[in-house]
Structure formats: structure tokens, C-alpha cells
C-alpha positions as CSV (number, residue, x, y, z in Angstrom):
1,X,19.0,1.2,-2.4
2,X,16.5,-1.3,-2.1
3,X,18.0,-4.5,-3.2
4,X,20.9,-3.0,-1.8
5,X,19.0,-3.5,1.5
6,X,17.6,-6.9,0.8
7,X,14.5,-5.5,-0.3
8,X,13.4,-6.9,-3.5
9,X,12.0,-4.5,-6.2
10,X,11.8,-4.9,-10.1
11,X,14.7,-2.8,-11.7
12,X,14.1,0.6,-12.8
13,X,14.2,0.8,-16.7
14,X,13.9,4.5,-17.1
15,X,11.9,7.9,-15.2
16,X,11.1,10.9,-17.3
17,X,9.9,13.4,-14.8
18,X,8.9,15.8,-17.5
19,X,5.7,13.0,-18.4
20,X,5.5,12.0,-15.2
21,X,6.0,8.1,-16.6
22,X,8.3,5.3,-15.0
23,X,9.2,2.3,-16.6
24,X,10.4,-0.6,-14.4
25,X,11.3,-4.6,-15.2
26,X,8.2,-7.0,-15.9
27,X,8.1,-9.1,-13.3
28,X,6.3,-12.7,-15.2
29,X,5.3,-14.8,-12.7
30,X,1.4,-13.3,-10.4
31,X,1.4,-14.5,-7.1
32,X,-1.9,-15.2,-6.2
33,X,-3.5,-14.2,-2.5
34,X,-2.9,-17.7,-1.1
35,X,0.3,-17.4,-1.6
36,X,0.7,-14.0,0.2
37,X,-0.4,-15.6,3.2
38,X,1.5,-18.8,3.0
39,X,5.0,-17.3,1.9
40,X,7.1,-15.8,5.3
41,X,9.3,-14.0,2.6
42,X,6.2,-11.9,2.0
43,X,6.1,-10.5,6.0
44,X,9.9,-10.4,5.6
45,X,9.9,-7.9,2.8
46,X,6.9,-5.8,4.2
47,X,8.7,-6.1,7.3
48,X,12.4,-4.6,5.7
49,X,9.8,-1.5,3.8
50,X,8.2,-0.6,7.0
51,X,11.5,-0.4,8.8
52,X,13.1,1.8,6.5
53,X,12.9,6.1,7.4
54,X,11.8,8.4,4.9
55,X,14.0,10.6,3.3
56,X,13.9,14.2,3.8
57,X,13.6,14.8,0.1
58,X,10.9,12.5,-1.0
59,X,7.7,13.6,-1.2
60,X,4.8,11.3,0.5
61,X,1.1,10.5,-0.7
62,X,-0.8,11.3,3.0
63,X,-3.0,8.3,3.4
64,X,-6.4,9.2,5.1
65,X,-9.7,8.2,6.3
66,X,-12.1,10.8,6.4
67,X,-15.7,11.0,7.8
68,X,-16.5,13.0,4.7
69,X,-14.8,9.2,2.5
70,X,-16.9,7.2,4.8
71,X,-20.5,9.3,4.1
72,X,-19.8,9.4,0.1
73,X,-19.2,5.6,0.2
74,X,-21.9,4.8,2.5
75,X,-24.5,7.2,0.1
76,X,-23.2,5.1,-3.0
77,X,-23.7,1.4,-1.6
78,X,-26.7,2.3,0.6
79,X,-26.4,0.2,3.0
80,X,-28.7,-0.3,6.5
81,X,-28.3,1.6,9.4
82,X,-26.9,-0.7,11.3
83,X,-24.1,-1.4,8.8
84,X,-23.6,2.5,8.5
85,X,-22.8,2.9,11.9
86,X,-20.5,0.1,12.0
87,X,-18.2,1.5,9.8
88,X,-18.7,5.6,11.2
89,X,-17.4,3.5,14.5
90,X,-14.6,1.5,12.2
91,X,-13.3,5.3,10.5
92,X,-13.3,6.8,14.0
93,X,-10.8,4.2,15.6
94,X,-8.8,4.0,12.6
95,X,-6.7,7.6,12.5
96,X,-3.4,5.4,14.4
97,X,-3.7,3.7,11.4
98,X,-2.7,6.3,9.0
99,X,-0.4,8.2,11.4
100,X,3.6,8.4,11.0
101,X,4.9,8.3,7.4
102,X,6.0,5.2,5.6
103,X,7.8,4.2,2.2
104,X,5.0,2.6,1.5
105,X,1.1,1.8,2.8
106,X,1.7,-1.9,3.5
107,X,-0.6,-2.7,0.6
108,X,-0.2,-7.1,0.0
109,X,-3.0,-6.9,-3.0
110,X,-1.4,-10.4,-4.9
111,X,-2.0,-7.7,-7.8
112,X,1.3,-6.0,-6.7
113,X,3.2,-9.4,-6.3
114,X,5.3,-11.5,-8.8
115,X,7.9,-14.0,-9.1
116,X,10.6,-13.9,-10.8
């Protein structure tokens, strides 16, 4: 469907639902972040994922950011006040963010880029 689309993905090599394990084509070449920034066919491709409408028989990871997230984080890097409140402020104006359902969460890490 994807490639199908335009949208290039690395090939599925085999799914056995029973394990819950996917095997899909080794993709050799790392992009690194630079690259991500500097490459339009990047925003293309993110551009054809966002586009496309969930199915009504896939099932979709909920991406969230929680006060509760925020307050564990916070109590872990122990940060100033100051800092703190920046980022209570930056989870309170972020729920658009994470409304709607998506393919995918519109993650360009260089870690989940290649080349082939």
C-alpha cells in the first residue's frame, strides 16, 4: 500500500503475530540529522504519511502528554523552578498536538532514516 502510494518503506520480510515479531528489509545506508533537514524528499514523505486516513481495522498507539509524565520527569532531572514551570506551561498548550489519529507520530529521529 505504501509504495503503492509513493511512500517509501523497507519491504516486509515476514510477521508472526503469534511472537509478536516483524521482520522487514535492512535498509544500509544511516542518514544522519543534517541530512533530514536538508533533503525536501524527507517533508515529502512525512507529508504523503500524515495525509493518509487510518483504517478502521488498525489498531493505534494514543500518543499523550500527561501532567502526571511531566511531574515524574521533572522529579527525575530536578531541575529549578523556573525551568519546572516552563515546561508545566509547555505540557498544558501541547494537547492539539496529540489530538486526531495518525499512521504515524511524525517522528524524523535520523535513527529511523536510511538510504538505499
Amino acid at each position: 500500500l505504501f509504495n503503492a502510494l509513493g511512500i517509501h518503506v523497507p519491504r516486509l520480510i515476514q510477521f508472526d503475530d503469534q511472537k509478536n515479531v516483524l521482520h522487514i528489509e535492512y535498509v544500509p545506508h544511516a542518514v544522519d540529522q543534517a541530512f533530514l533537514l536538508e533533503d525536501d524528499r524527507v517533508i515529502e514523505q512525512l507529508v504523503k504519511l500524515h495525509q493518509l486516513p487510518p483504517t478502521s481495522d488498525g489498531i493505534y498507539h494514543r500518543h499523550q502528554w500527561t501532567p502526571q509524565a511531566t511531574q515524574q520527569a521533572l522529579t527525575t532531572l530536578e531541575l529549578g523552578s523556573e525551568t519546572e514551570q516552563f515546561f508545566h506551561n509547555l505540557q498544558q498548550r501541547s494537547a492539539h498536538l496529540f489530538d486526531g489519529q495518525n499512521l504515524i507520530s511524525g517522528d524524523s529521529n535520523a535513527g529511523n532514516w536510511g538510504q538505499r
